[in-house]
LUMSE-994908 format. One record per atom (N, C-alpha, C): residue in one letter; atom name; x, y, z. Coordinates in nm, 4 decimals, decimal comma, padded with zeros to 6 digits. Layout:
BEGIN
   rest   atom         px         py         pz
      a     CA          X          Y          Z
...
// end
This chain:
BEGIN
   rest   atom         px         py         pz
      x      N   -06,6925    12,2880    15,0870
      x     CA   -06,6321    12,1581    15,1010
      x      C   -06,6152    12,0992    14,9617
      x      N   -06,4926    12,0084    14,9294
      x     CA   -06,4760    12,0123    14,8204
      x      C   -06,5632    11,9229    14,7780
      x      N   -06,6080    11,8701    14,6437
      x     CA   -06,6771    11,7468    14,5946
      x      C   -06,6580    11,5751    14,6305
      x      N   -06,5168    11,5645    14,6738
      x     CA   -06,4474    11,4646    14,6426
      x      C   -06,4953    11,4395    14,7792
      x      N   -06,5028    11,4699    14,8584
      x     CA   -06,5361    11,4978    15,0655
      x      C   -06,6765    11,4027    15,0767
      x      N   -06,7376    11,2443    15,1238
      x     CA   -06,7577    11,2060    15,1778
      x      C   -06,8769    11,3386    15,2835
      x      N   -06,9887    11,3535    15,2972
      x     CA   -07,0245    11,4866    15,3736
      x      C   -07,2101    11,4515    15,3723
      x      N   -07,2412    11,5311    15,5082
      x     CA   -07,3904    11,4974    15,5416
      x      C   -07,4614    11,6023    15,4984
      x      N   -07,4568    11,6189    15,4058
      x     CA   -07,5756    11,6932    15,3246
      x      C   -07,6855    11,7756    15,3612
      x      N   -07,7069    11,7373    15,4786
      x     CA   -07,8755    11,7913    15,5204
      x      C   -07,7612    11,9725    15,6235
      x      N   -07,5843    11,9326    15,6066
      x     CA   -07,5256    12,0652    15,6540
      x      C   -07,4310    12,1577    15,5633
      x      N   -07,5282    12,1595    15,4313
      x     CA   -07,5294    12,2621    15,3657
      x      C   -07,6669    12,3474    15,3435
      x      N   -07,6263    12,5036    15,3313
      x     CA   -07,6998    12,5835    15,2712
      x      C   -07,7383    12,6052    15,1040
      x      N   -07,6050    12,6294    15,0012
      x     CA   -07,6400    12,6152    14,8705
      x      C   -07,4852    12,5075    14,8572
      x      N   -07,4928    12,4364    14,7568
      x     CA   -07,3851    12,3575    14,7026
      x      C   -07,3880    12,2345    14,8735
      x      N   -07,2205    12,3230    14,8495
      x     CA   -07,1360    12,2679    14,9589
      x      C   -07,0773    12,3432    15,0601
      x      N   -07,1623    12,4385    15,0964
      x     CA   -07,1502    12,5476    15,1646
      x      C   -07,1594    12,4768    15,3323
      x      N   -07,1337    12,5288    15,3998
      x     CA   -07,1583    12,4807    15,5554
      x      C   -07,1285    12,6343    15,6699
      x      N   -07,0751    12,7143    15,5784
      x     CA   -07,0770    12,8736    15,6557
      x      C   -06,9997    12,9710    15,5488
      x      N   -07,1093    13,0887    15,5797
      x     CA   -06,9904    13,2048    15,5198
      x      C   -07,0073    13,3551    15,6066
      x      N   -06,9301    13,4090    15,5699
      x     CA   -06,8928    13,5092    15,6729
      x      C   -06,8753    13,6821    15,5679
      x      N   -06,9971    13,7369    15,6459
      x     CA   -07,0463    13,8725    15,5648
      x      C   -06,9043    13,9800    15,6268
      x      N   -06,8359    14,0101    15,5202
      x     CA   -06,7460    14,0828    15,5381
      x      C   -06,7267    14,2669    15,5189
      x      N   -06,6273    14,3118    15,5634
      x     CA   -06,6360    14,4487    15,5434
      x      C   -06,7150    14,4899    15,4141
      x      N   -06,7837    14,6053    15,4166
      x     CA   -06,8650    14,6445    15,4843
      x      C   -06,9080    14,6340    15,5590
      x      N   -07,0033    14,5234    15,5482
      x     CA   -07,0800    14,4761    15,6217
      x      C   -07,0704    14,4421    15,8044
      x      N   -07,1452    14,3642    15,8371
      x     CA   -07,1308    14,3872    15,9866
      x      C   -07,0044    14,2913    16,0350
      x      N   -07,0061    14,1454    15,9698
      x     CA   -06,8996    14,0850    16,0381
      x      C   -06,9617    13,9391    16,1031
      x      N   -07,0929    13,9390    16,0498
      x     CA   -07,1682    13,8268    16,1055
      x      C   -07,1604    13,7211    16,0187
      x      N   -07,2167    13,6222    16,0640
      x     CA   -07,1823    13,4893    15,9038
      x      C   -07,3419    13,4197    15,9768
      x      N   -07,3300    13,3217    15,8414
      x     CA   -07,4081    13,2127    15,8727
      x      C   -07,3781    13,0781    15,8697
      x      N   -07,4113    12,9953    15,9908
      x     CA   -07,3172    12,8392    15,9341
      x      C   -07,4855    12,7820    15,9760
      x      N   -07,4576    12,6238    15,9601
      x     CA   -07,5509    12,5602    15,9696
      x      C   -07,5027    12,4662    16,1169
      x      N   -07,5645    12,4463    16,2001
      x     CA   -07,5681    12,3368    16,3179
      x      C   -07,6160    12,2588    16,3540
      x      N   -07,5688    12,1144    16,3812
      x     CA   -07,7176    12,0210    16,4377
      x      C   -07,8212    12,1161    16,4897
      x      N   -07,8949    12,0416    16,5068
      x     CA   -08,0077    12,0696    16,6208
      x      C   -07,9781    12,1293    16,7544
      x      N   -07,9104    12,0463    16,8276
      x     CA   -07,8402    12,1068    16,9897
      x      C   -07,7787    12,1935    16,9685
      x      N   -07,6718    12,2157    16,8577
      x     CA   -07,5635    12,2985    16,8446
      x      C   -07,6683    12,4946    16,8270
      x      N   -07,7530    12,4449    16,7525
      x     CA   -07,8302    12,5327    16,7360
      x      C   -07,9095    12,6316    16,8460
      x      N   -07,9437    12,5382    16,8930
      x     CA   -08,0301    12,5633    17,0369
      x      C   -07,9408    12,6199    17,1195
      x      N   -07,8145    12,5493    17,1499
      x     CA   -07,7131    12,6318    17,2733
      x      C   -07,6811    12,7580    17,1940
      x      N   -07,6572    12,7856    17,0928
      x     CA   -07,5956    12,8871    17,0299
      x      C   -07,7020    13,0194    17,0697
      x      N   -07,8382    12,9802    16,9963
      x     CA   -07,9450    13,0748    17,0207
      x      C   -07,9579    13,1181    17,1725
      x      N   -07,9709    13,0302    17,2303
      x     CA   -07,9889    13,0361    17,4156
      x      C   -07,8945    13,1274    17,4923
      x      N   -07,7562    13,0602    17,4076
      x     CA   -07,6487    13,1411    17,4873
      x      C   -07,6437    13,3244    17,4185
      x      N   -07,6933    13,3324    17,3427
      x     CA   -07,7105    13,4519    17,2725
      x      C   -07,6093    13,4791    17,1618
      x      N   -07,5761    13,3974    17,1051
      x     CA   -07,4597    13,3893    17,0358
      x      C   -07,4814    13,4185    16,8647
      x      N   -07,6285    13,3829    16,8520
      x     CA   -07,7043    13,3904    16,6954
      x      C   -07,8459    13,3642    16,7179
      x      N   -07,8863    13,3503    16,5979
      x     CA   -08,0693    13,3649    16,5849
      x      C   -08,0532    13,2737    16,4649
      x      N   -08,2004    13,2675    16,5021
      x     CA   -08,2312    13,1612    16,3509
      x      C   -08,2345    13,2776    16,2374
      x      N   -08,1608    13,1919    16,0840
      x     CA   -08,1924    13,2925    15,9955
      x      C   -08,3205    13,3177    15,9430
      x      N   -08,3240    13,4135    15,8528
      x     CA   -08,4796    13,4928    15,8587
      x      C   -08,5540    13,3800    15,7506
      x      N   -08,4825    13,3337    15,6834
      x     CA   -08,5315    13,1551    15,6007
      x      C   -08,6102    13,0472    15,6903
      x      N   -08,5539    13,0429    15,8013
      x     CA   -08,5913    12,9775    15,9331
      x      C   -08,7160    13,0026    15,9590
      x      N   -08,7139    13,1274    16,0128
      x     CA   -08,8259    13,1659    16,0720
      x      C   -08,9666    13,1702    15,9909
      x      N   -08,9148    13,1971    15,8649
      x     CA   -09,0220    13,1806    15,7690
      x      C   -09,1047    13,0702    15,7149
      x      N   -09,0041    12,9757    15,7413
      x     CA   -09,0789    12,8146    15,7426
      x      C   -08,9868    12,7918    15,5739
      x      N   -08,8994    12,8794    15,5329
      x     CA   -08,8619    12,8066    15,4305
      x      C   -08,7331    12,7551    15,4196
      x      N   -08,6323    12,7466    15,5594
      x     CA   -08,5186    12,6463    15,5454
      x      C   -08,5535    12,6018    15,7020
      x      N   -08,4740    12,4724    15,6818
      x     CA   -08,4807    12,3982    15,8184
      x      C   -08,3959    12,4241    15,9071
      x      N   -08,4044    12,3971    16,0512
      x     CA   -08,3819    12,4379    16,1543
      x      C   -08,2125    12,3916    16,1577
      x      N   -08,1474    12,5200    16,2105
      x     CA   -07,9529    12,4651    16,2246
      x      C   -07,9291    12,5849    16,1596
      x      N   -08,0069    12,6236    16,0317
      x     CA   -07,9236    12,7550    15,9949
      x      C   -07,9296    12,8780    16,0655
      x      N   -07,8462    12,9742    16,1152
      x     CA   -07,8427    13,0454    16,2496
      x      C   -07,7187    13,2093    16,1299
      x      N   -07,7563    13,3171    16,2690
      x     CA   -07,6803    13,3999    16,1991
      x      C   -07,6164    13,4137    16,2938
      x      N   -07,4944    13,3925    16,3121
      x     CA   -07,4018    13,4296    16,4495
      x      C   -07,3664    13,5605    16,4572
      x      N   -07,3678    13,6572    16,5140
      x     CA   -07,3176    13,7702    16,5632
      x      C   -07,2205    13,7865    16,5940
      x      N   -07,1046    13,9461    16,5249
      x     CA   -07,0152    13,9233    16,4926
      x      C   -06,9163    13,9146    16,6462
      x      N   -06,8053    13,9032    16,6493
      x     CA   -06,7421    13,9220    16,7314
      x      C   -06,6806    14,0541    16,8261
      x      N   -06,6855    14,0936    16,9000
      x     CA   -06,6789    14,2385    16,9497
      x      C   -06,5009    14,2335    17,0191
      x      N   -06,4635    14,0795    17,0837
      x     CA   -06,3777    14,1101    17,0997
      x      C   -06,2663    13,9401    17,1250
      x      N   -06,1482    13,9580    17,1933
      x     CA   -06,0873    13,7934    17,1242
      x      C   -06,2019    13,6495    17,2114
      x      N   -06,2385    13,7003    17,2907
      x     CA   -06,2882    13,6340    17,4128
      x      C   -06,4309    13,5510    17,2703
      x      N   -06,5113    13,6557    17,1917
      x     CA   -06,5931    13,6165    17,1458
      x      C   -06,5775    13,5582    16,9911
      x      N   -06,4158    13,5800    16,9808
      x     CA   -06,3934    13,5426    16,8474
      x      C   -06,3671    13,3933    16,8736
      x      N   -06,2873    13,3814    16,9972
      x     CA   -06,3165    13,2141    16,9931
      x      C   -06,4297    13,1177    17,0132
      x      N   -06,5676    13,2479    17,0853
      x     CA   -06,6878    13,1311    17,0392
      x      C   -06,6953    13,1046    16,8912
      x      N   -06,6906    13,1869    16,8053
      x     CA   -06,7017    13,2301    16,6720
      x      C   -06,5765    13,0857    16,5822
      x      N   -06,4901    13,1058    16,6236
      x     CA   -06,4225    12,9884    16,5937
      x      C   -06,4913    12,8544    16,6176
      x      N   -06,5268    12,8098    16,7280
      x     CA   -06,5681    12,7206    16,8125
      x      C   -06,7093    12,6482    16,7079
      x      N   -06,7974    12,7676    16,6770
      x     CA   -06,9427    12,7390    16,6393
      x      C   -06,8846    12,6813    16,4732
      x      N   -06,8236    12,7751    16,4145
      x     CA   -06,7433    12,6859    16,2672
      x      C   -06,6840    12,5790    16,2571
      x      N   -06,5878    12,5790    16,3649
      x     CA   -06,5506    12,4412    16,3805
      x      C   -06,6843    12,3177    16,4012
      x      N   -06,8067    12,3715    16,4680
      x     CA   -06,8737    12,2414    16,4994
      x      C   -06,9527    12,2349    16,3629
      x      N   -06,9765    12,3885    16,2660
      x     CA   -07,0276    12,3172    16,1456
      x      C   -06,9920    12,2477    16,0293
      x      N   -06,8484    12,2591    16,0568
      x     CA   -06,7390    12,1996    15,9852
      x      C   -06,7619    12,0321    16,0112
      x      N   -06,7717    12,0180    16,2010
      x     CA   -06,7646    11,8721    16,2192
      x      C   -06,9304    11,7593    16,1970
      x      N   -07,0121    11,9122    16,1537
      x     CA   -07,1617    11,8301    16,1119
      x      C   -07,1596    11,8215    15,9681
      x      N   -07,0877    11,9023    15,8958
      x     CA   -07,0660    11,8885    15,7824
      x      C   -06,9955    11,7202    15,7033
      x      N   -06,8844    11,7227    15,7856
      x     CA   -06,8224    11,6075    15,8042
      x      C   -06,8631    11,4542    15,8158
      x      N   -06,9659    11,4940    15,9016
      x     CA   -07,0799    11,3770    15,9451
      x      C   -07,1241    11,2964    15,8655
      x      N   -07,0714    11,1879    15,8068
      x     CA   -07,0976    11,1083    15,7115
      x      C   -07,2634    11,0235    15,7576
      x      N   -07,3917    11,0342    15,7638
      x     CA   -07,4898    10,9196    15,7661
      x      C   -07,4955    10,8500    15,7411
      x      N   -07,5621    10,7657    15,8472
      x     CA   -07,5093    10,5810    15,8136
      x      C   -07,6626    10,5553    15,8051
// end
């Protein structure tokens, strides 16, 4: 997100990051950050896991590794979950 962007802070990872997406080679999975709920449905529905930072007690809860997409049906959860870290990102605190 650029500098100039108004943005809730506590939905970045480094900088102004809010997701990135591990590419060929690799598997195809990313990591974004999510509220709290967003987090929870994601994990529940089986969609991602907390990242291994998470679990360790050394980043806070929202950062998740989504699993990649297998086919279009799951690329639009995959859309769906960016878009909502995009819109927590966004989230100006009052």
């Amino acid at each position: 997100m650029h500098e100039s962007h108004e943005c809730n802070h506590d939905a970045f990872m480094i900088g102004r990051e809010f997701a990135h997406i591990h590419p060929h080679p690799d598997s195809g999975s990313m990591h974004v950050i999510l509220d709290e709920h967003g987090a929870i449905e994601a994990k529940e529905k089986g969609w991602g896991e907390d990242h291994y930072l998470v679990s360790q007690g050394q980043f806070r809860h929202g950062l998740i590794m989504v699993f990649s997409p297998r086919d279009e049906s799951e690329l639009e959860t995959v859309k769906k979950l960016i878009l909502r870290s995009y819109k927590f990102a966004i989230e100006v605190p009052t």
